[in-house]
C-alpha positions as CSV (number, residue, x, y, z in Angstrom):
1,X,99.4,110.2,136.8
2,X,96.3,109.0,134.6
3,X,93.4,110.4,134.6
4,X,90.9,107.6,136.6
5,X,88.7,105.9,134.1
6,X,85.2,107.3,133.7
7,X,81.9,104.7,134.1
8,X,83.1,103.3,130.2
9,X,81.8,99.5,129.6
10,X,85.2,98.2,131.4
11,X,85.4,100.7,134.3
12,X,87.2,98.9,136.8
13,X,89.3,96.8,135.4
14,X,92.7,96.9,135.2
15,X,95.0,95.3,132.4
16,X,98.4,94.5,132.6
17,X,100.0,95.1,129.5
18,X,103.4,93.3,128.3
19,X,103.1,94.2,124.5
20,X,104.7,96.0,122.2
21,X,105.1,97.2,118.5
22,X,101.3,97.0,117.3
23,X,98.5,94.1,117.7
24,X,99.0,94.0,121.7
25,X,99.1,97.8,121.9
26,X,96.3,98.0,119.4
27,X,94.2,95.4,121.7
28,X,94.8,97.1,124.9
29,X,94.3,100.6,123.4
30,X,90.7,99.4,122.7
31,X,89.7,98.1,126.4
32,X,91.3,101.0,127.7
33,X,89.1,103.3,125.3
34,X,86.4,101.3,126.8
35,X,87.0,102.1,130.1
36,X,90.0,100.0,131.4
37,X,93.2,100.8,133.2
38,X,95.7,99.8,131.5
39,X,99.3,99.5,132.8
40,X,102.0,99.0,129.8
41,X,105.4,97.8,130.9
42,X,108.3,98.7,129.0
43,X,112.0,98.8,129.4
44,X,113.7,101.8,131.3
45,X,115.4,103.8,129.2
46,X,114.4,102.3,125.8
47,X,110.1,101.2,126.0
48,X,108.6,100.4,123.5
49,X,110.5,99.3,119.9
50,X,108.0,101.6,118.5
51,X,108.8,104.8,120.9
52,X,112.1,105.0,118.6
53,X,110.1,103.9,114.6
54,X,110.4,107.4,113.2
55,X,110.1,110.2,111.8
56,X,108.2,111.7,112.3
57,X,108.2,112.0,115.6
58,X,106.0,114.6,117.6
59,X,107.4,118.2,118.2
60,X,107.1,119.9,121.5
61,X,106.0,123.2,122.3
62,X,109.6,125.0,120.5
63,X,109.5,122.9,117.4
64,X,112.2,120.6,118.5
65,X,111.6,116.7,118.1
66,X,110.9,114.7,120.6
67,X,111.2,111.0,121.6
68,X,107.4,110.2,121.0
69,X,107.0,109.2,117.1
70,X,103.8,108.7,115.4
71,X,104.1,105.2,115.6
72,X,104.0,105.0,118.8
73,X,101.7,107.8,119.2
74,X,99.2,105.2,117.3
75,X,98.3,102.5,119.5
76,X,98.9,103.7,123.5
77,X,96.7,106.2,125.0
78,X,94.8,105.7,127.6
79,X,97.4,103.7,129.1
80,X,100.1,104.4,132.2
81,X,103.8,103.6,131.0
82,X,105.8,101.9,134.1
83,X,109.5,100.7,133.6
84,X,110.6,98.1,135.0
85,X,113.4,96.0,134.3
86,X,112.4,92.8,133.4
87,X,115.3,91.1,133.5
88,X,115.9,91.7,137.1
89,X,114.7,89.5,139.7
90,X,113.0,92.5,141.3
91,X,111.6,93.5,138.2
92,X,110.0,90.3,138.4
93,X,108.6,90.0,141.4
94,X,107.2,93.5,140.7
95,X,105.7,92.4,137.6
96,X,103.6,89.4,139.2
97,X,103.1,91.3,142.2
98,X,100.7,93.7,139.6
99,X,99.7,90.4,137.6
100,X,97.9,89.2,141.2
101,X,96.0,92.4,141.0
102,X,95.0,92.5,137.7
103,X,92.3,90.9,135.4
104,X,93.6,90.8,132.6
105,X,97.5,90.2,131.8
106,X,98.8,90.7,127.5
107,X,102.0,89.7,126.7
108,X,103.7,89.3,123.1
109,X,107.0,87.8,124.0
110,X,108.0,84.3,121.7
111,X,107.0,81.5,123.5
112,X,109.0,80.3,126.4
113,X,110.4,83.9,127.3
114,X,108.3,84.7,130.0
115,X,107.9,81.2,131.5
116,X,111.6,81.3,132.3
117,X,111.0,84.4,134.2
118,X,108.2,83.1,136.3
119,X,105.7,84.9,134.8
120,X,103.3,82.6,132.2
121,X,99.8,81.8,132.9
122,X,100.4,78.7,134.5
123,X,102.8,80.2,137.6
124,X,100.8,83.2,137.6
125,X,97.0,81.3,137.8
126,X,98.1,80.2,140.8
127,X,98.3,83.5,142.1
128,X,95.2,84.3,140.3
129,X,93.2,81.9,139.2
130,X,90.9,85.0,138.0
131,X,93.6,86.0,135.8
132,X,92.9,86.3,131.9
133,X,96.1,85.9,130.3
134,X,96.1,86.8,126.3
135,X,99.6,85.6,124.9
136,X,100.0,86.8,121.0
137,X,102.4,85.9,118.8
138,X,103.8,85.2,115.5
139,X,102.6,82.2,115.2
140,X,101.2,80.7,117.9
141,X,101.8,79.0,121.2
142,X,102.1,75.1,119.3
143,X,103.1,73.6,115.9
144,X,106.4,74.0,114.2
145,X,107.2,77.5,114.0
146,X,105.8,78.9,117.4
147,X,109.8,79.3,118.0
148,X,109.8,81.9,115.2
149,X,109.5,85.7,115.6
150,X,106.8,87.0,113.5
151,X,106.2,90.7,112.1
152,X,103.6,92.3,109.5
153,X,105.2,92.1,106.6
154,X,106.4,88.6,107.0
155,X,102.9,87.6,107.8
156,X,101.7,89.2,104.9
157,X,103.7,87.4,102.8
158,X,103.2,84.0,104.5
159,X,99.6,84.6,105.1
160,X,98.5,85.0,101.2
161,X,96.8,88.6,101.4
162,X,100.2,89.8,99.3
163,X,99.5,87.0,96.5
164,X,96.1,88.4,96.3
165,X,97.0,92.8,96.5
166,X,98.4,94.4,93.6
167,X,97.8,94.5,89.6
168,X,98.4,91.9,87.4
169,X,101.8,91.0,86.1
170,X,100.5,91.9,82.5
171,X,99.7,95.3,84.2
172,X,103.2,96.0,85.6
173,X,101.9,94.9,88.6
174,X,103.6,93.0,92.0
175,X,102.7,91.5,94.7
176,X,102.2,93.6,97.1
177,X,101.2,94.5,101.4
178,X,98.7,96.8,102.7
179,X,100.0,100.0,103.3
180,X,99.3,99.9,107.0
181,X,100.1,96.8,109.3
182,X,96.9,95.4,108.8
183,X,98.0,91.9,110.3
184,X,98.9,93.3,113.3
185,X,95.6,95.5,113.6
186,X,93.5,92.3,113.0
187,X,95.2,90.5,115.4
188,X,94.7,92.8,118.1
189,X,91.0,92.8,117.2
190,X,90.5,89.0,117.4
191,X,92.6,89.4,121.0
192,X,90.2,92.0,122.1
193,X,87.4,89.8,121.4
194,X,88.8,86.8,122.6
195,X,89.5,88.6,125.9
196,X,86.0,89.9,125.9
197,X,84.4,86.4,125.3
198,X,87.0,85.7,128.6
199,X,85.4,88.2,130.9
200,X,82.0,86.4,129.8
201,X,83.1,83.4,130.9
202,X,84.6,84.1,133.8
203,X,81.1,85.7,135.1
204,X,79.5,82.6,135.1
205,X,82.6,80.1,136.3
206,X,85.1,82.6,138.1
207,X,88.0,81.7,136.6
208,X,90.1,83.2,134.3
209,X,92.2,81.2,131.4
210,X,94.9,81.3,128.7
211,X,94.2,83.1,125.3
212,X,96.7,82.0,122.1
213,X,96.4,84.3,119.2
214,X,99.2,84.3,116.3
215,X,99.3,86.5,113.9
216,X,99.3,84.1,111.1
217,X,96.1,82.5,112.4
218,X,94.6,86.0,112.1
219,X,95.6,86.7,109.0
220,X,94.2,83.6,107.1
221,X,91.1,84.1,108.9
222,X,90.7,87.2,106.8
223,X,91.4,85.8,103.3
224,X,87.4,85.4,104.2
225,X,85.8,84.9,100.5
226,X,89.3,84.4,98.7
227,X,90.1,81.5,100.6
228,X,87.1,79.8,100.6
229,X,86.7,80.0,96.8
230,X,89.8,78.4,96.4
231,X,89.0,75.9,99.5
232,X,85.4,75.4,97.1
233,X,87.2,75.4,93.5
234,X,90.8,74.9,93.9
235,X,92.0,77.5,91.5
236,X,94.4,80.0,93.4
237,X,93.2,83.5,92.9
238,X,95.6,85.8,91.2
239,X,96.3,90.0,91.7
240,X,93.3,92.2,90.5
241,X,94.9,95.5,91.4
242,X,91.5,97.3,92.6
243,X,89.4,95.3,90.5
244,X,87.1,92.6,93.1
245,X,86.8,88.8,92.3
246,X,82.9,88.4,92.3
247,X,81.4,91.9,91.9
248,X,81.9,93.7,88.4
249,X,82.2,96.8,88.3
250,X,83.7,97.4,91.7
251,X,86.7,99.2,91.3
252,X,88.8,102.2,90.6
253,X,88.0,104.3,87.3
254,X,89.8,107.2,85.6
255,X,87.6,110.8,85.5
256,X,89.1,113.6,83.0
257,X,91.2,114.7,86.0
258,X,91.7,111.8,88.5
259,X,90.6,108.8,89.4
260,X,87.0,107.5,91.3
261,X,85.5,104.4,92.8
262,X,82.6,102.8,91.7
263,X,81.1,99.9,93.6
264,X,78.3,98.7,91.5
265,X,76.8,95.7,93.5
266,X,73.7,94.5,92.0
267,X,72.0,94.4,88.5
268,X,69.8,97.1,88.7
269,X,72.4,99.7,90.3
270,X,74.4,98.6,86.7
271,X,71.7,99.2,84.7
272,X,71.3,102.8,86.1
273,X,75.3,103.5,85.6
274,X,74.9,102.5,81.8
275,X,71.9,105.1,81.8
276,X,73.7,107.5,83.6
277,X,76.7,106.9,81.1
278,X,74.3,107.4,78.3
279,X,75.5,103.3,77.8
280,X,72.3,102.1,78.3
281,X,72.7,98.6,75.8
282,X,75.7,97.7,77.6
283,X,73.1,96.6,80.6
284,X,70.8,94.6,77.9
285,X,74.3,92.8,76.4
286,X,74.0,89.4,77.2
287,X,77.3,89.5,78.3
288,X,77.5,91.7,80.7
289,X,73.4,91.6,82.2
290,X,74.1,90.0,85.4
291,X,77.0,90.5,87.3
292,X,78.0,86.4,86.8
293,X,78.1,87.2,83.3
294,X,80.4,90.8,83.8
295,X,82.6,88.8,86.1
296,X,82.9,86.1,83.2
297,X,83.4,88.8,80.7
298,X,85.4,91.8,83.1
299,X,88.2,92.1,80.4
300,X,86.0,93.0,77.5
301,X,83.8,95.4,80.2
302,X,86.3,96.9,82.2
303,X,87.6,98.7,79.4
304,X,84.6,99.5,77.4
305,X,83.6,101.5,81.1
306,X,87.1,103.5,81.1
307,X,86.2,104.9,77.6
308,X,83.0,106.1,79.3
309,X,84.3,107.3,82.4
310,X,87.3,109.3,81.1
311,X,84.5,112.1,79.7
312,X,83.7,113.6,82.8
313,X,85.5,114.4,85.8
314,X,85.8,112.3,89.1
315,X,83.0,115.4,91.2
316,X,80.7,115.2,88.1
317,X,80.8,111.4,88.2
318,X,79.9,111.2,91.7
319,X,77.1,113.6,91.8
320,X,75.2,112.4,89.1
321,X,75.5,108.7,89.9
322,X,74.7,109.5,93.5
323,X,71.6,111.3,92.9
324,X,70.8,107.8,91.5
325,X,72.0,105.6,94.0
326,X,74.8,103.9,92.2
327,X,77.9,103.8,95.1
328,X,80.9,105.6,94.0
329,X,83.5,107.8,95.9
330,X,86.5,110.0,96.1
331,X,90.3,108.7,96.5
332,X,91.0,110.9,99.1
333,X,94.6,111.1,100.4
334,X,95.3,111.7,104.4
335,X,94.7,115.2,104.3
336,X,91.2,114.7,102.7
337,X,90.2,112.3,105.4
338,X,90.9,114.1,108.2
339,X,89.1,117.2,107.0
340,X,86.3,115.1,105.3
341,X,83.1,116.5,107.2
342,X,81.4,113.4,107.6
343,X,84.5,111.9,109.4
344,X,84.9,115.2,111.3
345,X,81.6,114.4,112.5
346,X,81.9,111.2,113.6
347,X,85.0,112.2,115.9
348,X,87.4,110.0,113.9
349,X,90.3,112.6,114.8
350,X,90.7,113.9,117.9
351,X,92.9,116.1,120.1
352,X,94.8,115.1,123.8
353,X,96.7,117.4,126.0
354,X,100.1,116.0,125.6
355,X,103.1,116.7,128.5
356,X,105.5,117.4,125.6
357,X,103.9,119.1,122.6
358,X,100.8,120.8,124.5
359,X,98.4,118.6,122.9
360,X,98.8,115.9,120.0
361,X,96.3,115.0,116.7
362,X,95.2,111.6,117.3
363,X,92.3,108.8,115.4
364,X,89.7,108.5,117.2
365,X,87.6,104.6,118.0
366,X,85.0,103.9,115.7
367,X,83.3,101.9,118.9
368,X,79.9,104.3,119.4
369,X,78.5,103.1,122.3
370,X,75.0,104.6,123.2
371,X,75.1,103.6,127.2
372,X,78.9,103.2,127.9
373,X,80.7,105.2,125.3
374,X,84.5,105.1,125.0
375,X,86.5,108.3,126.7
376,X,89.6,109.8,125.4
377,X,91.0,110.3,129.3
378,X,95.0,110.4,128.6
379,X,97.4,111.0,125.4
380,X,99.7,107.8,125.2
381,X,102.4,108.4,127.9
382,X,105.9,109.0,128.2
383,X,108.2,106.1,128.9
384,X,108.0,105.6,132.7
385,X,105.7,108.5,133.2
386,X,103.3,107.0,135.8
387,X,105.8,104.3,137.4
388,X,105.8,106.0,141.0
389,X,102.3,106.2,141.1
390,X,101.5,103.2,139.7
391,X,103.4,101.1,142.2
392,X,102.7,102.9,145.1
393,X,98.8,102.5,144.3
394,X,98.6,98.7,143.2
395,X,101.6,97.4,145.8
396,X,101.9,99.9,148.2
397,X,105.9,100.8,147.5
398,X,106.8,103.8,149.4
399,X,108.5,106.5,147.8
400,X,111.7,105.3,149.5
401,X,111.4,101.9,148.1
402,X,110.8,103.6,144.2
403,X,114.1,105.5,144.8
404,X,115.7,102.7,145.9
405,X,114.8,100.8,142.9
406,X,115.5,103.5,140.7
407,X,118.8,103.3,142.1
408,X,119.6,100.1,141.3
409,X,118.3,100.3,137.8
410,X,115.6,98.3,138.2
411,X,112.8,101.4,137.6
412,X,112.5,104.4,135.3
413,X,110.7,107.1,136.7
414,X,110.7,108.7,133.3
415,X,110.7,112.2,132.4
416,X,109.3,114.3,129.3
417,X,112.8,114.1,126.4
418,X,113.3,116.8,124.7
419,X,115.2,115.1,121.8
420,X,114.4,111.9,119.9
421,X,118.1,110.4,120.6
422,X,118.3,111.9,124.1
């Protein structure tokens, strides 16, 4: 049973969530951060694609895996896992039996699926004409590939950010994603916002509406300054590795031992590196003076500045050209983050009682929130955890009607696993 949602910014509201894999699940693990109950619906007996994307996958209390990976792990807390057999006519009527109470309904299916099963905006607004329905997909509820499936890496490809990350040919370099699934994190941003600007909306009219974000659409709305360039100059933009295509230096530079970031951004915070480098003409060269003419010039510079750098190690080059106010930082790996004390402080990892493992390492929201802060109330579930009480709460089953429909197939009551393939 989740723990009842604390007087956060969406405290009383109650989200129906359809979603898997990652944008959905990211979207929905935000309102319910923010106060939101949030019911995800997944398949009895499998859930969520992601339940089963591992290792690792989290241990429980005797060392033995589990059926909850990391992945998972990622994007559902604060949510109730019911399972419900969709494809069933019961499962069904279930499902838009919870839609009429809800506010909010998320669904990631390609287009058409859930229409056929009675169960897309317009069958359900009838129901609920209060009801804000968020659909996400690959690429979007109209044009010529809203048939298509759509994933991260695909859209990373399609949607230009790999043309633009990793080095240079010349360099040994290819193109290349972002180590996380950064187009499915965007996407469940822009869905959270868009269902936010929703709720707004329906304050003032009452009525609820239909959302449609792709995941394509997201990620060319974050090519930001790249894409406009080219929209302004018409020159595609090639790899820079770490280097950036308007600011110079702003990149990655080797110490004596390893390697540091320096993100000089204006004229004056160059000139003070060049001091600090005991380099002080480079910052009166006429070719390198302002940062137009260091972007002009970045292949003569950009080596001239890795002879420089190489002399002192990556701690000595941030300490002195902190103490002058010249940005520069660490490459930390995982481990460094989560022991860094700044993000310690900040409660970027945090720690929830977990049925399985005892308790479980999790990130924390970076949403601070002076009146309404976000609450860490439940550990993401385990598949069908919270379908008893769930139903019984929002439709008023009884427990014989749950058995029955456990019975049939229709439900999954769930139960902690102790084995991944269990």
């Amino acid at each position: 049973m989740q723990t009842p949602p604390e007087q956060g910014a969406l405290s009383g509201l109650v989200v129906l969530d359809l979603s898997r894999i990652l944008a959905g699940p990211t979207c929905t693990q935000i309102l319910g951060d923010l106060g939101a109950e949030v019911i995800k619906i997944e398949r009895p007996g499998r859930g969520d694609d992601t339940r089963g994307w591992g290792p690792p996958f989290l241990k429980d209390t005797e060392g033995n895996e589990t059926a909850e990976s990391a992945y998972y792990l990622s994007s559902n807390r604060n949510k109730s896992s019911v399972a419900i057999d969709l494809a069933s006519d019961e499962g069904q009527a279930l499902i838009a039996g919870l839609a009429e109470k809800a506010d909010i309904f998320v669904e990631n299916f390609k287009v058409g699926d859930l229409k056929r099963r009675g169960l897309d905006y317009e069958t359900l607004k009838l129901r609920n004409p209060r009801l804000i329905y968020c659909s996400i997909s690959g690429f979007g509820q109209t044009g010529p590939y809203a048939h298509r499936a759509g994933y991260d890496f695909l859209i990373q490809g399609m949607g230009g950010i790999m043309s633009l990350t990793g080095f240079p040919d010349e360099e040994g370099g290819t193109e290349t994603k972002c180590g996380t699934g950064i187009a499915d994190v965007m996407c469940g941003m822009y869905a959270t916002v868009s269902i936010l600007a929703a709720l707004n909306h329906r304050h003032v009219s009452g009525e609820g509406q239909h959302i449609d974000i792709s995941l394509l659409d997201a990620q060319v709305s974050w090519l930001i300054n790249q894409g406009v360039a080219h929209l302004i100059s018409g020159i595609v933009p090639g790899r820079l590795g770490n280097g950036h295509p308007t600011i110079v230096p702003y990149e990655t530079f080797p110490g004596a031992d390893q390697a540091f970031t320096l993100a000089v951004g204006n004229d004056s915070q160059f000139r003070k590196f060049c001091t600090v480098a005991g380099a002080a003409e480079l910052a009166d060269d006429p070719l390198f003076a302002k940062n137009s003419d260091r972007v002009r010039n970045r292949k003569k510079l950009i080596p001239l500045l890795r002879q420089l750098t190489i002399k002192k190690s990556a701690a000595d080059w941030i300490r002195v050209l902190e103490d002058v106010g010249v940005p520069c930082g660490p490459v930390n790996d995982l481990q460094q983050v989560f022991t860094d004390p700044q993000i310690l402080h900040r409660g970027m990892k945090i720690d929830l009682p977990h049925p399985v493992s005892g308790s479980v390492g999790l990130i924390g929201s970076p949403i601070k929130l002076e009146k309404t802060p976000v609450s860490y109330r439940n550990a993401p579930p385990v598949l069908g955890a919270d379908t008893a009480d769930v139903l019984s709460r929002h439709l008023n089953l009884s427990a014989g009607q749950i058995s029955d429909l456990v019975q049939k197939g229709v439900l999954d009551t769930g139960a902690p696993t102790s084995h991944k393939d269990s």
